[in-house]
C-alpha atoms as one frame of an Amber mdcrd trajectory, in Angstrom:
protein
  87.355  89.874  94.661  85.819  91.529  97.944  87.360  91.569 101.284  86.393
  92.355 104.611  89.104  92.621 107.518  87.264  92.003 111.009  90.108  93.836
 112.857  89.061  93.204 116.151  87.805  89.190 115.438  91.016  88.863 113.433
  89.405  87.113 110.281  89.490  88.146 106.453  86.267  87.195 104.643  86.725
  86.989 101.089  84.186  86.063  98.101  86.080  85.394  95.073  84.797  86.356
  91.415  87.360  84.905  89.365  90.594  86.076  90.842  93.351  84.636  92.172
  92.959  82.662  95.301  94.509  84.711  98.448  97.882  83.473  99.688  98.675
  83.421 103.220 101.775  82.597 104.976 101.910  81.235 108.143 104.324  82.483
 111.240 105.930  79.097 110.289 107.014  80.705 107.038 104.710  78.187 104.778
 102.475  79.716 102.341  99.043  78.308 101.369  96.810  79.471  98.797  93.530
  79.542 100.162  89.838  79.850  98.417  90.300  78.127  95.293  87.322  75.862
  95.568  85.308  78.838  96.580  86.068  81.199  93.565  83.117  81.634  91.394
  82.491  83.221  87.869  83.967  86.742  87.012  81.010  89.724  87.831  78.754
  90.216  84.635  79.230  86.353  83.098  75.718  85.229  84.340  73.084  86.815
  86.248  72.106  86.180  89.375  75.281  84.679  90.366  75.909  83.543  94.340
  79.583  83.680  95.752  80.536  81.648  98.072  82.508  83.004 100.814  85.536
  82.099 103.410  86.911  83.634 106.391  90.175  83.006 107.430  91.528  83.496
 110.553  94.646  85.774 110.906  96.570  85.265 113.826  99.680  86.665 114.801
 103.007  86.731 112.149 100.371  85.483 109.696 100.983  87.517 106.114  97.986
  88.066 103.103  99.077  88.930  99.387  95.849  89.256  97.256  97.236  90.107
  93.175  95.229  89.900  89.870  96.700  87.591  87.071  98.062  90.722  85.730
 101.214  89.921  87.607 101.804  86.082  87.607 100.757  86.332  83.799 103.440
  89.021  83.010 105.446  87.893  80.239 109.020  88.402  79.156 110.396  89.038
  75.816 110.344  85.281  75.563 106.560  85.126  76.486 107.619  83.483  79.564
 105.464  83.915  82.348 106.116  85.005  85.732 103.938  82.539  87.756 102.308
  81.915  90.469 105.462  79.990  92.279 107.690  82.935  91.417 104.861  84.775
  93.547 105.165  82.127  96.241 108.569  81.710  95.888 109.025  85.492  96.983
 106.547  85.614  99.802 107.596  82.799 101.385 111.211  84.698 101.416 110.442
  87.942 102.325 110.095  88.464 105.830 108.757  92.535 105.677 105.114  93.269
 104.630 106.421  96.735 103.682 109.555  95.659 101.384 107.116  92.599 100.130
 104.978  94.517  97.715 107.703  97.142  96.093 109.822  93.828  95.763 107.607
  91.793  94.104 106.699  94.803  91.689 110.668  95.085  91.107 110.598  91.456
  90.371 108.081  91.372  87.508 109.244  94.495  86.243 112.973  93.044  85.708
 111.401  89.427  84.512 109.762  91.960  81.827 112.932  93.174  80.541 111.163
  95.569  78.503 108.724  93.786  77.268 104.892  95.453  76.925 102.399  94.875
  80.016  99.659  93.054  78.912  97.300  93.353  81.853  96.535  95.527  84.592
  98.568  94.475  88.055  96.875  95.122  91.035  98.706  94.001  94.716  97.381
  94.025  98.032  99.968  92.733 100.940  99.202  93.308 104.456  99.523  91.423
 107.879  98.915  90.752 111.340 102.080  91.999 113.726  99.628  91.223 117.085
């Protein structure tokens, strides 16, 4: 996953390499996940590889969380996973950028009751107050 914030055009450009696609939420308070159809194969599968890219626009009130599977794939002692709506679920409630990611960690971390991490977890949250 690469990203490039345009801070003065307000735009994220992202190219995608097998990650998750990058959820936004709207002032409105709905969440979309964005990029899907543009993610391409993970770096090193195939050579010379071409990523598509998109730019979003990122207007005021408008929220980003970018996360590797690490985190919607976390499993309980149950081998339940976490998901990607429990991610949703908990953006589209949280209201603070900087409570959003220490949350969310708390969140997997208590789904996990204990159990081993499997993957790495990697979060990015940020947004656009103007």
């Amino acid at each position: 996953w690469l990203g490039v914030l345009d801070p003065e055009k307000h735009t994220l450009t992202v190219a995608n390499a097998g990650h998750m696609p990058t959820m936004i939420r709207y002032a409105s308070g709905e969440v979309v996940e964005v990029g899907d159809e543009a993610t391409g194969l993970p770096i090193g599968v195939m050579d010379d590889v071409e990523y598509d890219q998109i730019t979003i626009d990122l207007a005021p009130g408008h929220k980003v969380v970018m996360y590797t599977d690490g985190i919607n794939e976390a499993a309980d002692p149950n081998d339940e996973l976490f998901s990607i709506e429990r991610i949703r679920s908990r953006f589209a409630e949280e209201d603070g950028i900087p409570t959003l990611g220490q949350n969310l960690i708390d969140d997997v971390r208590r789904f996990m009751n204990g159990a081993p991490q499997g993957d790495d977890m990697c979060l990015v949250c940020f947004g656009r107050s103007a």
